[in-house]
N, C-alpha and C positions, 0 to 999 in steps of 0.2 A: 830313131823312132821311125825312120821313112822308110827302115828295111823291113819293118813289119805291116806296111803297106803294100809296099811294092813287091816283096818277093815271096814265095810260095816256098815251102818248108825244099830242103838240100834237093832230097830224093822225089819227089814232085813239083812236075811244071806247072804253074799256073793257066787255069780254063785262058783266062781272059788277064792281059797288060794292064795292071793299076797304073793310075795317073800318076806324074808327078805331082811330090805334096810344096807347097808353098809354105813357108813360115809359120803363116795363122791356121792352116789345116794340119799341122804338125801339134801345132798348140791344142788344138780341138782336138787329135785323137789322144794327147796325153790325157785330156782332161777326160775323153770316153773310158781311157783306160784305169781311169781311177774311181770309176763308177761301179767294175769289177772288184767282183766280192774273190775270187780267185786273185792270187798275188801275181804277178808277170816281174819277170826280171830279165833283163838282157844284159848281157857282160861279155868281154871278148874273153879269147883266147886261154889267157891265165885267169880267168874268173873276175876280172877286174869291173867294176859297176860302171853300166853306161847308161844304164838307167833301169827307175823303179817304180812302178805306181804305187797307189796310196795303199792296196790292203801288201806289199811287199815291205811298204816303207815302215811299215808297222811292226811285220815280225821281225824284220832286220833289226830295229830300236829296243825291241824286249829281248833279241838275243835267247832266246831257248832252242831254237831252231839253229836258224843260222844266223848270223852277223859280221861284219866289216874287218877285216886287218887290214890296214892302211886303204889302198883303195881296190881293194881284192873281195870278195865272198865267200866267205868260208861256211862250213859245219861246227856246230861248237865242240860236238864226239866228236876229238880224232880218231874214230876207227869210223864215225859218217865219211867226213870230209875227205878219208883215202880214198871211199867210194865215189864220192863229188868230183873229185879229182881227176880219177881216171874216165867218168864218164863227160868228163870236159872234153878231155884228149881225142873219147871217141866222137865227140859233136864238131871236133876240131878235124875230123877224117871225115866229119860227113853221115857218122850214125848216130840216131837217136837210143837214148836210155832212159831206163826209166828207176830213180831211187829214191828208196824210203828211208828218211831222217825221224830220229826222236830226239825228245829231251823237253825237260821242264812239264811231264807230265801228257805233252803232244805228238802224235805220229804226222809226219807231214812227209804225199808225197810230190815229189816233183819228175815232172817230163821234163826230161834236158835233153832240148831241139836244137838242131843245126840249123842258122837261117841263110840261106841264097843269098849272096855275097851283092850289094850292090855294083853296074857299073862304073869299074876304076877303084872300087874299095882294096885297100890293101889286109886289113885286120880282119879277122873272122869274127863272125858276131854269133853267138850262141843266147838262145832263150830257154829260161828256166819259167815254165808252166806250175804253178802249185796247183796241189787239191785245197778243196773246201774241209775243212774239219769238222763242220756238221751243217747238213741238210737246213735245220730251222736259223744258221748264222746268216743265210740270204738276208736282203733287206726285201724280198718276196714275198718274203714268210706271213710274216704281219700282217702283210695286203691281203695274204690269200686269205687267212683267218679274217679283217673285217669284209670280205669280198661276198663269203659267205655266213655272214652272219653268226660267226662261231662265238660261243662264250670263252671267257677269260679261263674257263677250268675246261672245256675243249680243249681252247689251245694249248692250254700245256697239256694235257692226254697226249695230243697230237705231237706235238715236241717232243713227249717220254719214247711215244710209239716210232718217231723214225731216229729214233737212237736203237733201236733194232730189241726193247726190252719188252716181253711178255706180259697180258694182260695182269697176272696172279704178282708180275714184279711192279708193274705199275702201281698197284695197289698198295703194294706196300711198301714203295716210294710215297705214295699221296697217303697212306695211315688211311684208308678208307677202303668200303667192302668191295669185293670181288664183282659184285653183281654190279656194282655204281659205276665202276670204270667199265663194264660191258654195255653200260645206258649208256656212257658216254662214247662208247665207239658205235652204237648203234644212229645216235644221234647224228655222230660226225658224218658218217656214210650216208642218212637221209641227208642231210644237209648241202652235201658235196656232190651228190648222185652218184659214190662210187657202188661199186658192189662188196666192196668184204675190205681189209685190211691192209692187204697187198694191193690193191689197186689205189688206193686213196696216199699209202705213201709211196707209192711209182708216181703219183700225180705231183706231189709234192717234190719230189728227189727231181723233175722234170723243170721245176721252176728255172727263170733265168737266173744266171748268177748276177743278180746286184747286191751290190753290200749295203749296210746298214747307213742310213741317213748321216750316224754320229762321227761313220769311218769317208766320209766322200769329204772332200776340202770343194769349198764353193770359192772359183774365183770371180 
């Protein structure tokens, strides 16, 4: 975990030398890292797990993505995992890739970063960066809806709207009239002070990634 303090991604030097971490500050950025609504996974060389925060530890366990063969990292598509694979080798040479896994209904992608070798390391440590699968999965989400005062039927408007679906399909997701979801985006954007629809979910898509209260382990 201290190599993702200390070192600056393969192909970039670090502005400024992070401190050595101490034990309890190692502790403390696990526990940062698991407040993150994006998964992080670090593993060496052969994919093998050196460690995972909490939204990682999750999809490793459901297995539709990816999941565990002994103490490795796999793709559960073997035609993903050829690509997992060889884009290990290339983080294992020092270049970043970027690959897209599906399965169980999920597109999930991952940046697989080469990370700066700490001094005296021998093993190469590679981080696998996920995306977020949707926008409203933040645990921001919520906040921002009671921040501004949004109704219970905003918020979901607003949840349909940044899953990228049309005013006339929102509608007929919610069985209700055309004009009613047009009040309702009229609403949100007084509410929010955006100006139109594209601004209100840039505003949103901009939230921090924190994950949901349910997915954070409190120690």
């Amino acid at each position: 975990m201290t190599t993702l303090l200390n070192a600056g991604f393969a192909d970039r030097a670090p502005l400024v030398a992070a401190p050595e971490l101490s034990d309890s500050s190692a502790d403390e950025l696990r526990v940062l890292l698991d407040v993150l609504a994006h998964g992080v996974i670090v593993v060496g060389g052969r994919g093998q797990l050196i460690h995972a925060n909490q939204a990682a530890r999750v999809e490793l366990n459901r297995c539709r993505v990816l999941g565990k063969v002994g103490d490795e990292v796999h793709a559960i598509k073997s035609t993903d995992d050829k690509t997992l694979q060889m884009a290990l080798i290339k983080a294992a040479g020092g270049k970043r890739s970027l690959v897209n896994l599906s399965g169980g209904g999920l597109s999930l992608m991952l940046a697989v970063v080469p990370l700066k070798p700490e001094i005296g390391a021998r093993e190469t440590r590679i981080a696998l960066f996920f995306s977020r699968a949707e926008v409203c999965e933040s645990g921001m989400f919520g906040f921002f809806a009671r921040s501004y005062g949004l109704t219970q039927t905003e918020e979901q408007v607003l949840i349909i709207l940044c899953r990228g679906l049309s005013t006339p399909e929102i509608a007929l997701q919610m069985k209700v009239a055309v004009s009613t979801v047009r009040s309702h985006v009229r609403s949100l954007c007084a509410k929010t002070g955006s100006s139109g629809v594209r601004e209100l979910v840039n505003r949103v898509a901009a939230l921090p990634p924190v994950a949901p209260l349910h997915l954070v382990q409190i120690h």
